[in-house]
N, C-alpha and C positions, 0 to 999 in steps of 0.2 A: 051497227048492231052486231055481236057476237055472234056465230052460230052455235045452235042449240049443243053440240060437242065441248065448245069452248065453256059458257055456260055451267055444264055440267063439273067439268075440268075446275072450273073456279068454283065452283059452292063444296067440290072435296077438299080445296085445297085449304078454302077457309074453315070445314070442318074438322079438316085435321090439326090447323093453326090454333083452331079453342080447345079443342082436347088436349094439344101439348102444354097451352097455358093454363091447364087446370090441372094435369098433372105436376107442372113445377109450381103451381103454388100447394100443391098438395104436399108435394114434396118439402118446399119450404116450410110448411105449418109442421111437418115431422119432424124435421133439424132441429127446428127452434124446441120444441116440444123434449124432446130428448138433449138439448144442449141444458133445460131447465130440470130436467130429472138429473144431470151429472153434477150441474152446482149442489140442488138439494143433497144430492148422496154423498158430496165432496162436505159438505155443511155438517152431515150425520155422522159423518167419518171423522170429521174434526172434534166436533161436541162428544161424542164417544170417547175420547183420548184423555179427558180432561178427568 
C-alpha cells in the first residue's frame, strides 16, 4: 500500500496528465479548424479571380 503522500503525488500527476490531454486535443480541434477556414479562403481567393 502507497502512503497517503505518495497517493496524493499520484492523483496530481494523473490530474495534470488529463488536463494536458485536453488541452492538445483542444489544441488539435483549433488547427484543424483554422487549417479549414485557409482552404475555404484559398477557395474564395480563387473563385474571385475568375
Amino acid at each position: 500500500m502507497n502512503p497517503p503522500a505518495a497517493d496524493d503525488i499520484s492523483y496530481c500527476v494523473a490530474d495534470l496528465e488529463d488536463a494536458v490531454e485536453k488541452k492538445s486535443s483542444a489544441l488539435n480541434t483549433c488547427m484543424n479548424i483554422c487549417s479549414s477556414c485557409d482552404r475555404i479562403i484559398s477557395m474564395a481567393i480563387c473563385l474571385s479571380q475568375w
